[in-house]
C-alpha positions as CSV (number, residue, x, y, z in Angstrom):
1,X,0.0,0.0,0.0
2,X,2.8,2.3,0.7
3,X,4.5,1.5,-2.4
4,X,1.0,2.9,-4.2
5,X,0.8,5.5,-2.3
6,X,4.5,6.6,-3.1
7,X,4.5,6.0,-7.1
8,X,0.9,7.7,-7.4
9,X,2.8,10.6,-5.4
10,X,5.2,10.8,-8.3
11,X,2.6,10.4,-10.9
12,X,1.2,13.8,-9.4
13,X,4.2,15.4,-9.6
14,X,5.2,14.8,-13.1
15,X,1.8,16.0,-14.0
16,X,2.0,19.5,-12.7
17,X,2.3,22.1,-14.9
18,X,5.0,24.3,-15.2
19,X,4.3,28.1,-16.0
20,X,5.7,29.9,-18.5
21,X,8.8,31.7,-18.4
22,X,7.6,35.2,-17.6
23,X,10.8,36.9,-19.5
24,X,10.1,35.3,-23.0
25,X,7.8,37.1,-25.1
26,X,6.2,35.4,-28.7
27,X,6.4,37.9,-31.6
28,X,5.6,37.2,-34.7
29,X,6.9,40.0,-37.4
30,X,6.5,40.1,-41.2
31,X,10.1,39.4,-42.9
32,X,9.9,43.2,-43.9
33,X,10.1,43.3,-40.3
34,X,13.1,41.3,-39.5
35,X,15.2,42.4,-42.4
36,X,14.8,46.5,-41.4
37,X,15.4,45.6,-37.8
38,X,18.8,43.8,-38.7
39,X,19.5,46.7,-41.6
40,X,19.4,48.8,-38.3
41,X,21.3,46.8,-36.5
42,X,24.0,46.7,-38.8
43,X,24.8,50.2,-39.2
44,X,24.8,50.6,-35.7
45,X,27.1,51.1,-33.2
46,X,27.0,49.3,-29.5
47,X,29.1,49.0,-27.0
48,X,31.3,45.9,-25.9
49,X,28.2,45.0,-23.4
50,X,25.5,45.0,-25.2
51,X,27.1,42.5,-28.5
52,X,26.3,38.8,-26.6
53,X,22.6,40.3,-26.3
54,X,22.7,41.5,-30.1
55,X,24.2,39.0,-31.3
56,X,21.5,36.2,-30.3
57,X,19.2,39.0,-31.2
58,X,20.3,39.2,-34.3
59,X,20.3,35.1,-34.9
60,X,16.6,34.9,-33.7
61,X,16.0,37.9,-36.3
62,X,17.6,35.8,-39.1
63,X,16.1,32.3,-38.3
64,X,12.9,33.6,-38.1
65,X,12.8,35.5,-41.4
66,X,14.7,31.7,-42.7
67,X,11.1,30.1,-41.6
């Protein structure tokens, strides 16, 4: 009985759900959209901080217009 008890405890568990991350957002933009946003980006200048943040940007931007 214990044993039951135990694995339907687990069962529970596994079937929570999860929320969302609250820092991702969905966007969906038109591939006019993405290609003006990395024109921009390109001639643009940003500082050493801010280029890991562009960069993935910047891939998200391209992969999305790729779909």
């Amino acid at each position: 009985m214990l044993i039951k008890k135990l694995v339907m405890a687990i069962i529970r568990k596994k079937q929570t759900v999860v929320p969302p991350d609250t820092d991702t957002v969905e966007l969906k933009l038109k591939k006019e959209e993405c290609k003006m946003l990395l024109q921009i980006i390109a001639n643009s200048t940003f500082s050493g901080k801010d280029i890991q943040i562009l960069y993935d940007t910047a891939v998200k931007l391209q992969r999305s217009m790729l779909k």
